[in-house]
C-alpha positions in Angstrom: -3.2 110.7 1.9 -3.4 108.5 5.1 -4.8 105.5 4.1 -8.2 104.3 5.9 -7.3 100.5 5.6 -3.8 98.5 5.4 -4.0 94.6 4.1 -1.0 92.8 5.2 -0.4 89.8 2.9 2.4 87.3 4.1 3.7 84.9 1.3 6.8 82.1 1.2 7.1 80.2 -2.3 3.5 80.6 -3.1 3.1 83.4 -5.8 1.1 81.5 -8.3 -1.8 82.6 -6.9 -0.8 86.5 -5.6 -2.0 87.6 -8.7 -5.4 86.8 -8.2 -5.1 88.2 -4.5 -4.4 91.3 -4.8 -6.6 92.1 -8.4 -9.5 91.1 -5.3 -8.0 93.8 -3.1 -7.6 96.2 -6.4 -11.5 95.9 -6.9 -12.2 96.5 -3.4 -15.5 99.3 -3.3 -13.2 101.4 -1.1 -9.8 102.7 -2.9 -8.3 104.5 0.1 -6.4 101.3 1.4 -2.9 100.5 0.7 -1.3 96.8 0.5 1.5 95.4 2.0 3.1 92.3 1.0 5.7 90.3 3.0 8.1 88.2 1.5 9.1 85.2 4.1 12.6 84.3 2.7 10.8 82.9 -0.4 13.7 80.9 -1.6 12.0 79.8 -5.5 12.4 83.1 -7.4 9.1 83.8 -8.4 8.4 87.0 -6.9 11.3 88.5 -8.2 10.0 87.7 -11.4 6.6 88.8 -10.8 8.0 92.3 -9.4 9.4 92.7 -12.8 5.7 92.9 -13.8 3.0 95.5 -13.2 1.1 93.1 -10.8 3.1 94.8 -7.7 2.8 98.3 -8.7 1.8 100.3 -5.6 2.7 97.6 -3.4 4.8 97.9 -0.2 7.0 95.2 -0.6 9.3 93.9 2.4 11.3 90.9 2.5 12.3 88.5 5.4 16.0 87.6 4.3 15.4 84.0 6.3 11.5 82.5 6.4 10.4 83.1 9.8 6.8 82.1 9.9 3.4 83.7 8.3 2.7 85.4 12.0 6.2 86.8 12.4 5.3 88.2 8.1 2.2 89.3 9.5 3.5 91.4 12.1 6.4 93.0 10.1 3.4 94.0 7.9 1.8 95.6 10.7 4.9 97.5 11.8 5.0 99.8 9.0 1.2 99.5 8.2 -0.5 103.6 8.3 -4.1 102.6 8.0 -6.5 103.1 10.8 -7.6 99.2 9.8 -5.4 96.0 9.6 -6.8 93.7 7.1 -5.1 89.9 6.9 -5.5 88.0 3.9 -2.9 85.2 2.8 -1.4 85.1 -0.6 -3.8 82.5 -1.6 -6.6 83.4 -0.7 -9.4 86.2 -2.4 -11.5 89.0 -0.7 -15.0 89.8 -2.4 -15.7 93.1 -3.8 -17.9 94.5 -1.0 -15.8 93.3 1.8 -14.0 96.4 3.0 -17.6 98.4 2.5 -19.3 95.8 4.5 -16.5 95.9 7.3 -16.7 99.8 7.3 -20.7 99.3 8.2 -20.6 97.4 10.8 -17.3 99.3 12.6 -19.2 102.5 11.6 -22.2 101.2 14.3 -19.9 100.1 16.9 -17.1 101.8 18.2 -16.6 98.9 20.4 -15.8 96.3 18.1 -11.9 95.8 18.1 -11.8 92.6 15.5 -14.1 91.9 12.8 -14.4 88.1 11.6 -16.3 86.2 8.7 -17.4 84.0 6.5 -15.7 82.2 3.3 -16.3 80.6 0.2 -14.0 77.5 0.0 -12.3 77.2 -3.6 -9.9 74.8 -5.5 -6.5 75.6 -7.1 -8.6 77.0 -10.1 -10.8 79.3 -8.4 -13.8 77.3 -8.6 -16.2 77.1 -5.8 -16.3 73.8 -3.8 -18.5 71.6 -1.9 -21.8 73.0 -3.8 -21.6 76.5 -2.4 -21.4 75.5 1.6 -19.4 78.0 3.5 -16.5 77.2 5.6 -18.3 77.7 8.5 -21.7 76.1 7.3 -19.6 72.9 6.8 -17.6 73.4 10.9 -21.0 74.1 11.9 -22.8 70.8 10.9 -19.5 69.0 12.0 -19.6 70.7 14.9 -23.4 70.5 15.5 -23.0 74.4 16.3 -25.4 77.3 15.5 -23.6 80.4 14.7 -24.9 84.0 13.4 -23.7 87.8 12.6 -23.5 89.1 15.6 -20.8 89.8 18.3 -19.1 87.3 20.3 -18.5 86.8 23.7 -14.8 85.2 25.0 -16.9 82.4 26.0 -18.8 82.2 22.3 -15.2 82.0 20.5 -13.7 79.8 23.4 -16.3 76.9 22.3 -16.1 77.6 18.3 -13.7 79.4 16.7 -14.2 81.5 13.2 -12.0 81.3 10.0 -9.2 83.6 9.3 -9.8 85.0 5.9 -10.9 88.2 6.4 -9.9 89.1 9.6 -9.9 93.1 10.3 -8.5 94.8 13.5 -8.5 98.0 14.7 -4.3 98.6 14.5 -4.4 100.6 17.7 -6.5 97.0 19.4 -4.1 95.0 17.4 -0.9 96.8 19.4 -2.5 97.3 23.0 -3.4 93.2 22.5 0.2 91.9 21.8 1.1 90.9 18.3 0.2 87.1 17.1 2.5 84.5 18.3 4.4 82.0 15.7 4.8 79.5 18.4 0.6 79.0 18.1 0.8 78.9 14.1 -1.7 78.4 12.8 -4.2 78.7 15.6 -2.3 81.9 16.1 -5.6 83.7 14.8 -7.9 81.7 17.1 -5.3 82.8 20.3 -5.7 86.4 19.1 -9.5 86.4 18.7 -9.8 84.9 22.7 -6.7 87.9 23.2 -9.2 90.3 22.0 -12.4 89.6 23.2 -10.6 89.0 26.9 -9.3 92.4 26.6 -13.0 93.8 26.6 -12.9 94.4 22.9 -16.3 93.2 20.5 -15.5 90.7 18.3 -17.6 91.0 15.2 -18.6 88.2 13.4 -20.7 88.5 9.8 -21.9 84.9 9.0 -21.9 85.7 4.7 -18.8 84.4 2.5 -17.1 87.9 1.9 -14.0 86.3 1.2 -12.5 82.8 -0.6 -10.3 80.2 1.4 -8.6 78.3 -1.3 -8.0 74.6 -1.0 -4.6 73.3 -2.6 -3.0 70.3 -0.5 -0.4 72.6 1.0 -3.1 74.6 3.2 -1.2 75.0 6.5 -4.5 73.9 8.6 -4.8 71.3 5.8 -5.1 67.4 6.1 -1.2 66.8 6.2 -0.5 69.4 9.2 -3.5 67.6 10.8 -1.4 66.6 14.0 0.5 70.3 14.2 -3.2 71.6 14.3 -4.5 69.9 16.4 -1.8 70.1 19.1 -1.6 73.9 18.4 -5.7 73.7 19.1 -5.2 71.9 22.4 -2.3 74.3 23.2 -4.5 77.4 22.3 -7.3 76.7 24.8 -5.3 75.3 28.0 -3.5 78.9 27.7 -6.7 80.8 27.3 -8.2 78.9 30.2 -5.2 79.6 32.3 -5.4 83.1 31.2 -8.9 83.4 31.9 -9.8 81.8 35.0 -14.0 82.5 33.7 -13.7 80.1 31.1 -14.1 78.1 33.7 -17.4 79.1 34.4 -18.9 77.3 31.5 -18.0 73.9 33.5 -18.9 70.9 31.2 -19.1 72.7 27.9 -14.8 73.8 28.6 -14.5 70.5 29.4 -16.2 69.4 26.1 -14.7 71.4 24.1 -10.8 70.6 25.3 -12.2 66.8 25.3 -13.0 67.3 21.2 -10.1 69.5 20.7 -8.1 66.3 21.9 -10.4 63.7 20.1 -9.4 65.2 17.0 -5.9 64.8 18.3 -5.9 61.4 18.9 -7.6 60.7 15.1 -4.6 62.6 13.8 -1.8 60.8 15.6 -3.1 57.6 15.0 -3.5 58.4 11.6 -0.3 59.1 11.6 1.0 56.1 12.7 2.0 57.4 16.2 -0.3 54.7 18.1 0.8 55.3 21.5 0.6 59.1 21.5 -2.6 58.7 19.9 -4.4 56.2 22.6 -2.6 58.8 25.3 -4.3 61.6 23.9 -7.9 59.8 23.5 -7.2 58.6 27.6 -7.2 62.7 27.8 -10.0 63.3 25.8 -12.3 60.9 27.6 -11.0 62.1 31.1 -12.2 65.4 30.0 -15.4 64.2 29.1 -16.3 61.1 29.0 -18.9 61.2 26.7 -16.2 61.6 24.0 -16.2 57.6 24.1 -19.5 57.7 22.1 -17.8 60.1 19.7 -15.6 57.3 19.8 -17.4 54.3 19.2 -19.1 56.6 16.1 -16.0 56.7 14.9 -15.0 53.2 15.0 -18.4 52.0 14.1 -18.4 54.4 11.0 -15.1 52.6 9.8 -16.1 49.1 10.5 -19.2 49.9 8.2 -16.9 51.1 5.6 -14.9 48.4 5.7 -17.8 45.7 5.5 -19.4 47.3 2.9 -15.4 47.3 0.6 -15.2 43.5 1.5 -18.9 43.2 0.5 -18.0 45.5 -2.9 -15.3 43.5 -3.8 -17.0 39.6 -3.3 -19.6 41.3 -5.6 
């Protein structure tokens, strides 16, 4: 039998947690789906060791004989994928019971709709649920000072706020006539294909409820310590799409905005980092894109300042 739904799961020396990824796809409502799991040169053993065990029992597996990057993994997936429906999840991550059903709802009442996006819980290493039950996108949101709904979303909606990747469905014929994601955009190789899709005149579907869990662990690719690769990777993602779709252009101050924050956050990062010059380069950038970063700016340094006082104050007392 053909299955409806294929979920392409990419992994490189992170199996401790595979287990609990694919038991969430195993309780999936819907039971016609089949998974495929991509080995990415893993080089520490452990999946050999856990394909010794039942957990990969009527799993596809492939291997990469050399790591070659989760988007190249997720491809490869795709490539030999038979289900109507691409479904991305990463090894770490979880998808809630009723996600597939939900999905199959909303793509049921819109032919149209090419990608389908949502919400996540955000969890530690042991599952639990962090930051008192905020979503990963209610917590961009209030960063952001952005309002975002279910609903679907223009090119020009996704260009000024992206959504997070856990969970991301895609019609495999869409995923094909769009282009397959690029590894030289990892990790905002999911943003670059959302604006890919949505520019191609496809919906983009986005369900603002937690049906899957991002798990935090200090290695997270888009973590803290890949802050700088990020955030050049951001920067990179939206000069292309604005070259490759001259109507971006048409939202005038808000593109600028939103390339000024994208290298804002840039700047933070390298300096950071230590990398002072490239850093004070970038925020030049930023505030030449809009200068009303500078009062992001001054937040910024006004915030730390504070801190500061209040340590010295703290430690007189």
């Amino acid at each position: 039998m053909t299955p409806s739904a294929s979920v392409v799961i990419p992994t490189f020396n992170r199996t401790e947690y595979l287990g609990e990824c694919l038991a969430s796809i195993r309780a999936q409502a819907r039971r016609d789906i089949e998974v495929i799991l991509v080995d990415d040169g893993s080089t520490d053993g452990h999946l050999d060791r856990l394909n010794a065990t039942v957990a990969l029992q009527n799993v596809v597996l492939i291997r990469h004989p050399q790591n070659r990057g989760a988007s190249e993994a997720r491809n490869t997936g795709v490539c030999v994928a038979r289900g109507e429906y691409i479904v991305f999840i990463d090894s770490d991550d979880l998808l809630e019971p009723h996600y597939l059903e939900t999905a199959f709802e909303v793509l049921n009442r819109d032919p149209a709709i090419g990608l389908f996006c949502c919400d996540s819980l955000v969890i530690d290493t042991k599952g639990d649920v962090l930051y008192g039950g905020k979503t990963f996108q209610q917590i961009q949101c209030e960063i952001k000072r952005y309002r975002i709904e279910s609903g679907v979303r223009s090119l020009q909606d996704i260009f000024e706020f992206s959504t997070s990747f856990p969970g991301f469905l895609v019609r495999r014929d869409v995923f094909k006539r769009v282009g397959y994601l690029d590894q030289s955009l990892f990790p905002l190789d999911d943003y670059d294909f959302q604006l890919r899709v949505a520019a191609a005149g496809y919906h983009v579907y986005y369900y603002h409820a937690p049906l899957a869990r991002y798990r935090m662990h200090g290695e997270n690719e888009s973590g803290p310590k890949r802050m700088v690769r990020t955030c050049t990777k951001k920067v990179e993602s939206l000069e292309i799409a604005l070259r490759r779709n001259p109507e971006l252009r048409a939202l005038g101050w808000r593109a600028r905005l939103r390339l000024a924050d994208a290298r804002f956050e840039l700047a933070v990062g390298l300096l950071k980092d230590g990398s002072v010059r490239k850093g004070l380069l970038a925020l030049l950038r930023s505030l030449l894109d809009h200068p009303a970063q500078s009062l992001e700016f001054a937040r910024l340094v006004w915030g730390k300042a504070r801190r500061q006082d209040g340590a010295r104050v703290g430690s007189v007392a």
